[in-house]
N, C-alpha and C positions, 0 to 999 in steps of 0.2 A: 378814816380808814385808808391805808396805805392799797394801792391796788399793785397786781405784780403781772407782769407779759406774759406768765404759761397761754393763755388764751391767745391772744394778740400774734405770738409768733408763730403760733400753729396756723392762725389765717396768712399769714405771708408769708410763710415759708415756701411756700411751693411757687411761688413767682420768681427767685431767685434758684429754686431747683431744677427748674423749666429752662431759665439761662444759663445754666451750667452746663445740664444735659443736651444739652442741643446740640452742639457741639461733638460731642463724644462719638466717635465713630463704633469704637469697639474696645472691648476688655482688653486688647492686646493693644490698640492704642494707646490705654490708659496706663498700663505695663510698661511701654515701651519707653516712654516719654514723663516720667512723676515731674520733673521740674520745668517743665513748660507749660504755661498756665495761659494755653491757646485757646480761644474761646472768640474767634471770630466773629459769633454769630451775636455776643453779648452785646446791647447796648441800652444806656440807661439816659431816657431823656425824660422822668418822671422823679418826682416823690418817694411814691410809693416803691419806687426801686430801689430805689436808695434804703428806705425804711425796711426794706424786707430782706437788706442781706446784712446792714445790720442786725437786726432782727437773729437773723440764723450764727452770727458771732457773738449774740449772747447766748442762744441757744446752747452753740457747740461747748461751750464751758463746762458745762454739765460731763461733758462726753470724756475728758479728763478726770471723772473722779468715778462715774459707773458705769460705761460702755459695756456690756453683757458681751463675752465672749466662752464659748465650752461651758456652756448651760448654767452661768454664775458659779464657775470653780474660783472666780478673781475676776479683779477690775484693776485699772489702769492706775489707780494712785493708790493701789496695792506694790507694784512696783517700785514709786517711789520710795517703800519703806520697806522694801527689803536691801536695797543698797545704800543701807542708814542703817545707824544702830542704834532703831528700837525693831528689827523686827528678823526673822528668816522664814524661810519657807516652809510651812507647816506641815503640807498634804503628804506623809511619808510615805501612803502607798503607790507612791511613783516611782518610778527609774531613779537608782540610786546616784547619779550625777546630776539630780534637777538645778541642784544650787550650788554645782562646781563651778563657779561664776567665773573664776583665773582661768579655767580650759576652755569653757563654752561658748564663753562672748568672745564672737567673734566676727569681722568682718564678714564674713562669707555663710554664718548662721542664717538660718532661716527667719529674716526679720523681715519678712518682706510684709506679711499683718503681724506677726508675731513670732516668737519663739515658740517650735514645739519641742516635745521629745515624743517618744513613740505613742506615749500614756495621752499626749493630747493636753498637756497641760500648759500653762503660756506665763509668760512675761513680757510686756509691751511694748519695747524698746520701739521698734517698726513700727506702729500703731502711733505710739507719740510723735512722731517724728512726720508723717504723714497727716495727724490731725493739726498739727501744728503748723504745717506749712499747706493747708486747705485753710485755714482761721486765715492767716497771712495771704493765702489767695484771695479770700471775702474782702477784707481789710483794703488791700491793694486796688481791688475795684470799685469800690467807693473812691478811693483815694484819686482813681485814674478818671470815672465815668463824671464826678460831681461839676466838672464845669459844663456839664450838656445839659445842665437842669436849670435853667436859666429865671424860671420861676421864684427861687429860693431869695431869702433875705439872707444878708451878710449874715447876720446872728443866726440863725439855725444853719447855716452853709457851715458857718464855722464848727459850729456845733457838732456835725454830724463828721466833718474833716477831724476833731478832738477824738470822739467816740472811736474811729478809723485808727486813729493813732495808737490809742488804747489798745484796741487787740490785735496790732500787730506788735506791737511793744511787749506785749504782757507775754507771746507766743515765742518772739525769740529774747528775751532774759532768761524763759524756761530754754530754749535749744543753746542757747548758747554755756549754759552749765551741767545740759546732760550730753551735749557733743561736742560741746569746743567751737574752735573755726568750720562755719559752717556756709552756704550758698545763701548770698545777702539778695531776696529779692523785693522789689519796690515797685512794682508796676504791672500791666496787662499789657502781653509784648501781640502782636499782629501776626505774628507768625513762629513757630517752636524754635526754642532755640539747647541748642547740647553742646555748647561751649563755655560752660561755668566753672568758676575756679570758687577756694572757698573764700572769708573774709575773715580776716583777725577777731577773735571774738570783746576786742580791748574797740577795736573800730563800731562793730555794730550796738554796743552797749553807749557809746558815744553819742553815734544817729538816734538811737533810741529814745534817750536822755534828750534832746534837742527838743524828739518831738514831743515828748512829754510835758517838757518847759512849757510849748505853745497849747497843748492839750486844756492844761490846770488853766489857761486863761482864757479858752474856749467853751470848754464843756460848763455847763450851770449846775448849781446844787443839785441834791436831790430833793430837793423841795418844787423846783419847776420841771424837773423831769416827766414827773406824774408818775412811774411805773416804778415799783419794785423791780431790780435783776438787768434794768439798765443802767448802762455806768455813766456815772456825775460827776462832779467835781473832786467828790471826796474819793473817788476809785482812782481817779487819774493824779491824786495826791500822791494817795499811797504806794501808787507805781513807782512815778516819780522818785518817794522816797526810797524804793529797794534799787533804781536806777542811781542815785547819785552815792549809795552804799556802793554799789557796784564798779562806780566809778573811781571812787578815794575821795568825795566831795563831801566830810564825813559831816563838817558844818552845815552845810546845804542841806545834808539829807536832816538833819536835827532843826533848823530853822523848819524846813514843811513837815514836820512831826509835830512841834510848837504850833501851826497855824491849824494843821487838823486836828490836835486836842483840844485847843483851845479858844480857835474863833473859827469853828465850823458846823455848829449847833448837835455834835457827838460825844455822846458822854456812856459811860460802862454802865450797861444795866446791874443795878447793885438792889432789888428786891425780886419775888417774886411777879413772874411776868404771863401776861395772857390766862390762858387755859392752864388748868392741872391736869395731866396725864396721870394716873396712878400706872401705869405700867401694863404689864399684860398677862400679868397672874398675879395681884397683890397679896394672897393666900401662901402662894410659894413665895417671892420677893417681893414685899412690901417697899414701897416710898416714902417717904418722909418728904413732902414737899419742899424744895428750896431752889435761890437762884441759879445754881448751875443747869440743875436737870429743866427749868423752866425755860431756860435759855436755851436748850439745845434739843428742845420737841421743833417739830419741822413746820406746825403751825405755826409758833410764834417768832421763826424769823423770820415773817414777813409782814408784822403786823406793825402799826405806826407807834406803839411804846418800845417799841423796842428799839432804842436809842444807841443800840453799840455798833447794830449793822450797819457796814458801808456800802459793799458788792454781794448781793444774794443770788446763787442759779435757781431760780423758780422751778420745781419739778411737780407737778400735780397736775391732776383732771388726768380725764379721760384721753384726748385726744393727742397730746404729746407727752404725757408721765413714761419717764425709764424705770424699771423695775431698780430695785438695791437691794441684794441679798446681804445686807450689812452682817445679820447677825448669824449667817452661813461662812461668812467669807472670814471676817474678823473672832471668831468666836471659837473655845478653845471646843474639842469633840468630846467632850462630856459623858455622853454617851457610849462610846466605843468600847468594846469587845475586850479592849485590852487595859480598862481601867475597872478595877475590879474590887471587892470588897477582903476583907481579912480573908475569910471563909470561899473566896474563890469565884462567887455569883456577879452578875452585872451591877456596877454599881448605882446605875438610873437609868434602870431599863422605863422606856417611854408607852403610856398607854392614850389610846383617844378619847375621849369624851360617852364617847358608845360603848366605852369596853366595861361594864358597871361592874365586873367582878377586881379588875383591877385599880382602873385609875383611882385617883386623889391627888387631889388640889393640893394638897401641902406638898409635895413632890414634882407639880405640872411645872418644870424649869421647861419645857418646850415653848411653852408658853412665855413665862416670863423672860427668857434670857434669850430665846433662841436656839436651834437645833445647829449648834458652830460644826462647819465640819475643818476647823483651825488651818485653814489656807495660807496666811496670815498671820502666821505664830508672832504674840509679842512677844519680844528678848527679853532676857533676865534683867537687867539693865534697865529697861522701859518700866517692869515690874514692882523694881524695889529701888536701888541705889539712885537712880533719876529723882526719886521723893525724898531722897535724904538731905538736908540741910541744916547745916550747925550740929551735925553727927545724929542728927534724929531726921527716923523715917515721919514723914507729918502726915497721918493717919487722921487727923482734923481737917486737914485739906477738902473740902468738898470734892474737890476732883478724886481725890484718893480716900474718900470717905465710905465705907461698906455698912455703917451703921445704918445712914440714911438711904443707902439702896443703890448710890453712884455706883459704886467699883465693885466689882465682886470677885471677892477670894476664893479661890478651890474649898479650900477648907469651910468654908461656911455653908457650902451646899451636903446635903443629908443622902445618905445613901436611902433607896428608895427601896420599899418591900413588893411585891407581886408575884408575876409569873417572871422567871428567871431572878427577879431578886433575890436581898438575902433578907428572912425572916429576925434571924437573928441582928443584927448591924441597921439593921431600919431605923431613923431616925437617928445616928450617929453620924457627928461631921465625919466629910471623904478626911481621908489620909494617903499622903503620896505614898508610904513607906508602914509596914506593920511593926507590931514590939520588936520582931526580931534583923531589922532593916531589910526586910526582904521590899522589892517596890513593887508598889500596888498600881501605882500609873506608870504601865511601860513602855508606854511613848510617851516619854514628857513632853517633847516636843510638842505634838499634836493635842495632847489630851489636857493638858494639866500647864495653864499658863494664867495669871488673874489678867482683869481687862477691864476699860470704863464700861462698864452698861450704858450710861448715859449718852457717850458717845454713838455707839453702835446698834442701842434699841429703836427698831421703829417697827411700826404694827405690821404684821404678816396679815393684811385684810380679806384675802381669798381662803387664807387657811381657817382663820377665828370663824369664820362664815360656815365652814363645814366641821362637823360635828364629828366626824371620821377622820379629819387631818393627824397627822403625829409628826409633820415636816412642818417650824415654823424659819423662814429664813430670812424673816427682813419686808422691807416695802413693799408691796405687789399692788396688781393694780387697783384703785379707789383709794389707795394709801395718798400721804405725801409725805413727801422726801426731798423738801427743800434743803439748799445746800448752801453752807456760808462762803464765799470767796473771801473778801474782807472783815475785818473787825477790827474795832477802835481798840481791843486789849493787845492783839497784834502793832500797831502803831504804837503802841510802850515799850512793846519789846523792839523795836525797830529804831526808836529813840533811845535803849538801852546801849542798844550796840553804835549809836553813832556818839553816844557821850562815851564809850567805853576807849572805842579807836581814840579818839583823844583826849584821853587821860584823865578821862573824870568818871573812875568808877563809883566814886559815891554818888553822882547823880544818876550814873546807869542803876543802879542797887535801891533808889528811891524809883524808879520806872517800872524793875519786877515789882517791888515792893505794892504799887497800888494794885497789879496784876492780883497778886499774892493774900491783899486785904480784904481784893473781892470773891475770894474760894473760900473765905476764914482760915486762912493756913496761919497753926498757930507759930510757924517759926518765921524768922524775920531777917532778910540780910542786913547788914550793914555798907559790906562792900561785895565787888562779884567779879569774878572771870568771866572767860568767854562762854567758857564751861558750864559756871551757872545760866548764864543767859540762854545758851542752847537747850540747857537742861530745860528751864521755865517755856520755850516754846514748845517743847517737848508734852509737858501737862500743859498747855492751855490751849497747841492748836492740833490736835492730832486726828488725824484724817481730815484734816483743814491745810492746812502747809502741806508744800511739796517736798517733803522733809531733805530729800536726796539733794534738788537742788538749792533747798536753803544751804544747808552744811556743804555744798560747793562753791554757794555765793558769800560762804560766810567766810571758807579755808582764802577766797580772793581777796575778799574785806583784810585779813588778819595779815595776810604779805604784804598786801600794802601799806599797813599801818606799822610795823614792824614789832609791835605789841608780840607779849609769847602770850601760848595759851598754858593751859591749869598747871601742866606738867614743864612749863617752863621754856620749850620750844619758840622756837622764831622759825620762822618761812621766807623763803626766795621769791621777791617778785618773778626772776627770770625762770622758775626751774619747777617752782612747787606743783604744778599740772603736768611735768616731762619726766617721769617717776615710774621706772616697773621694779617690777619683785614682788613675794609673798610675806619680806621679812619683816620685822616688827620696827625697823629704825627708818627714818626720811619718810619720804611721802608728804602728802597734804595735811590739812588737821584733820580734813576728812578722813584722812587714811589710820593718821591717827585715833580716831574716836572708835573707826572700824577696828585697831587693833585691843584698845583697851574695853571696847565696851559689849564685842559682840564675841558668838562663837568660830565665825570663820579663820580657817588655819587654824585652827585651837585643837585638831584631832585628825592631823594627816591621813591615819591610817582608818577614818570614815569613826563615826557615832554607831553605834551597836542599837541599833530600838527594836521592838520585836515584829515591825514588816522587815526589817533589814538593817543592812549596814547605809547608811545619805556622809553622802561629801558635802561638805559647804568648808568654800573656797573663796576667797577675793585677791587680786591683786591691783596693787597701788594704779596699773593703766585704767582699771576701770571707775578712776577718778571720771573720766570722759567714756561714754558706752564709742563703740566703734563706728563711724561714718557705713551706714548700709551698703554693702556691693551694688545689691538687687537694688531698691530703690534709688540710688544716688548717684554711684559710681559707673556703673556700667555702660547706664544709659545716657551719658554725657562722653559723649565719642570724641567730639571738638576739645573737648576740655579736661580738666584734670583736678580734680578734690583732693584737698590734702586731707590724708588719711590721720589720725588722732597718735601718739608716742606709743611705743609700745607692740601696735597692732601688726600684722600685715599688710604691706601697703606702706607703711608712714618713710615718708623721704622728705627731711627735711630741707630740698632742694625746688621741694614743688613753689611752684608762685602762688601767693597768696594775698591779697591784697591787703595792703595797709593801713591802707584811707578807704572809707567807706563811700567818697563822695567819689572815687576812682571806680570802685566797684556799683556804684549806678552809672554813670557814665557807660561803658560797660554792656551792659544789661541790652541795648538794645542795636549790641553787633553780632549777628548773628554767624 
């Protein structure tokens, strides 16, 4: 039996929360000062120290994909897919500028934890950028304190110097494709320091990559790790491999793809695995047990068949479990007021289990699917044309399979009879639109979007518990909510794209393909674009990948290889991230995929839905989110951040270091 840290970290974490906080004078210190990572007071002449702030950098992983902010309206790797095209912002009865992204990302935005608008509603820009450089504070203190523990044998010294490497590695590959040239820090300085400049982001993927190299021949399998959710060998592969994609090292990165498919004891779980879940109203959505939906219940990635997992974020028990309103946040609003039947009535109006004159189980989708309030709208795009290959949509796909209960279509759900139902239309599938095109879903945005279920289902345990609930939103607590960082079908697509950069699309096209044999998807490439490739990561890791910044690491991969993508495009090593406009020509391929495949700038004069008129805007600058004022800028008086192309602020005169080894050097002149 595989065992995983949830336990384990919750005992150590507070030893390393204690060395933190000691320190900390005041909120306004902590304000004043975000990039000096003063902490005098720390010192690690133990073990156990060591082990407890690792510890809290695997923990923090978790905090990238469901950090609870404004009562589960959204989570932090909701973000990343809204500035990606599979997704926009769903919740329409907010301020009709939420997703003017061209006007409102801005330096000077309130990103200090997040973006508001009046309504209170958020995007995490700040929040990442802060978590990510607190993971890179932990990392950096192991890295600085390990020679005071003198205790230790070379092999676990090294060991634990590998793990170190890992997450700060893993922390800036993400900053460095959601900001650019960003403040490269490597150490625990003795005194604060507000003279920072930023580093090329070509230099710190560089250092990164180095350390990576030494990592993979530090860190040990997971077989002598012992714990599920701490990273091995095969994490620090995988890294590795998105680091030397990152670099142009397209061979490299396909030789360690080769060693971790092949001689690292991971293979794709291709049967049905662990426990069966049947779901949460099989009555209203039935399952049909199979490997997709087995593989991605939350018990069983962390059990020892299960042979695909590489890096898992452990989230259960009691004492450190994070809530995940998945099927709140991701889910389209089903229910609302403004999705109605032919005849005018609610078209699934929701009863409780107590209400015996109304409810019925053939109708409880609260149950089964979740009570979406579509925070998180999937795009059209992600819906349908994403699954088309060889000119057919592949509806065999277990992933996009609705027969067996994966994916769920609008239309297959039944309008529901009771109090405010319609008597008449009961038991009829929804329809967006009546005989006479009048639309029945008038927020499509919000209301009317299909979705994996099997991604986004997971038990609402406090709700099923009470017998009066009509709110089901996802995880709560006694649930678990383990979460995949890695996986060996990811490593296909990751060798897909390093055979693709050099010119062997048919062996890229045999990588999705096994991807593709393990969904049952009855269509089959032969050869593939980038296009397809991004498509396929698209159905296999969604809410898995950081999608925003794949398709930034991927727009860098494609300039450097000089390869065009689908539409025949070629990109600028020198130019392809120094791009503003709203228009449909140049840009990134990121910016491309934003133009062909999403709705932003698609309706200048705003979306008509029935809360209102919503903007949704992008412009090619926010290839890169803007370097924070408040957290970054301000508070470095000595020194000076170069601001991202585009922005206010951006002088392409400022210093910026070029060499990464210049930029530690550096680091400890205050």
């Amino acid at each position: 039996m595989k065992k995983y840290i949830n336990n384990k970290i919750s005992r150590l974490v507070p030893f390393v929360l204690l060395a933190v906080l000691s320190s900390s004078c005041s909120k306004d210190y902590l304000d004043s000062d975000p990039l000096s990572f003063y902490d005098p007071e720390t010192t690690f002449t133990t073990e156990a120290g060591l082990q407890a702030t690792l510890a809290l950098c695997d923990k923090q992983l978790r905090n990238n994909y469901i950090h609870f902010g404004f009562s589960g309206v959204s989570v932090p790797i909701g973000t990343e897919y809204l500035f990606s095209d599979m997704a926009q912002y769903g919740k329409t009865d907010t301020g009709s500028n939420i997703a003017d992204y061209a006007a409102t990302i801005v330096p000077s935005a309130g990103l200090d934890v997040y973006r508001r608008d009046a309504a209170g509603e958020s995007i995490y820009l700040g929040f990442l950028w802060t978590e990510a450089y607190t993971g890179i504070k932990n990392a950096n203190t192991v890295l600085s304190y390990i020679g005071n523990v003198k205790s230790l044998s070379e092999e676990v010294k090294n060991k634990y110097i590998g793990q170190a490497y890992f997450h700060r590695a893993y922390r800036y590959l993400n900053l460095v494709y959601e900001f650019g040239d960003i403040p490269l820090i490597t150490k625990i300085l003795a005194v604060p320091k507000q003279s920072y400049y930023s580093t090329k982001k070509e230099a710190i993927i560089e250092m990164i990559t180095a350390d990576m190299e030494k990592a993979v021949q530090y860190v040990p399998e997971q077989s002598k790790i012992g714990y599920v959710g701490m990273v091995s060998k095969g994490a620090c592969r995988q890294l590795l491999i998105k680091c030397y994609l990152a670099s142009g090292r397209f061979a490299d990165a396909e030789a360690q793809a080769n060693l971790l498919i092949n001689g690292s004891g991971y293979s794709l779980v291709q049967g049905t695995l662990g426990i069966f879940d049947p779901g949460g109203n099989p009555t209203a959505w039935p399952i049909t047990r199979n490997v997709i939906w087995d593989l991605h219940r939350p018990e069983n990635k962390v059990i020892s068949a299960n042979t695909e997992a590489i890096l898992v974020a452990p989230n259960g028990g009691a004492q450190s479990f994070l809530a995940f309103a998945s099927m709140r946040i991701f889910g389209p609003n089903w229910n609302d007021a403004n999705l109605i039947t032919p005849d005018g009535k609610t078209a699934a109006p929701r009863f409780p289990l107590t209400d015996k004159t109304n409810y019925n189980a053939k109708y409880d989708y609260q149950r089964a699917i979740g009570r979406g309030i579509g925070t998180i709208s999937a795009s059209y795009y992600s819906q349908h044309p994403m699954w088309v290959v060889n000119g057919v949509e592949d509806k065999v796909d277990l992933r996009h399979n609705s027969t067996v209960g994966n994916w769920v279509n609008m239309e297959d759900l039944k309008y529901a009879p009771g109090a405010g139902g319609s008597a008449v239309w009961a038991g009829q599938n929804f329809r967006m639109k009546d005989a006479a095109g009048k639309l029945l879903a008038q927020d499509s945005i919000r209301d009317w979007y299909d979705f994996p279920n099997y991604k986004i289902f997971y038990h609402d345990v406090v709700a099923e518990a009470n017998p009066a609930a009509n709110d089901f939103q996802g995880a709560t607590a006694g649930a678990s909510a383990h979460l995949y960082i890695y996986r060996l079908a990811e490593t296909y697509l990751l060798r897909a794209e390093a055979r693709f950069y050099q010119g062997n699309a048919t062996g890229a096209a045999q990588d999705v393909n096994v991807v593709r044999a393990r969904a049952k998807a009855s269509q089959m490439y032969t050869t593939v674009t980038i296009g397809d490739i991004c498509a396929e990561r698209g159905r296999e890791l969604y809410m898995e990948e950081w999608r925003n910044v794949e398709l930034k690491r991927i727009s860098h991969c494609l300039a450097m290889s000089g390869k065009p993508d689908e539409w025949g495009n070629t990109y600028s090593k020198t130019n392809w991230d120094k791009q503003s406009g709203k228009d449909a020509t140049g840009g990134s391929y990121w910016w491309q995929r934003i133009v062909h495949y999403t709705l932003y700038n698609k309706y200048p004069n705003g979306i008509a839905l029935k809360p209102g008129v919503k903007f949704y805007t992008m412009d090619k600058r926010n290839n890169y989110w803007p370097i924070p004022f408040k957290l970054a800028i301000e508070p470095n008086i000595k020194g000076q951040l170069s601001q991202n192309y585009g922005y206010d602020g951006y002088n392409e005169a400022v210093k910026v270091w070029d060499k990464w080894q210049d930029a530690v050097d550096d680091e400890s002149k205050i």
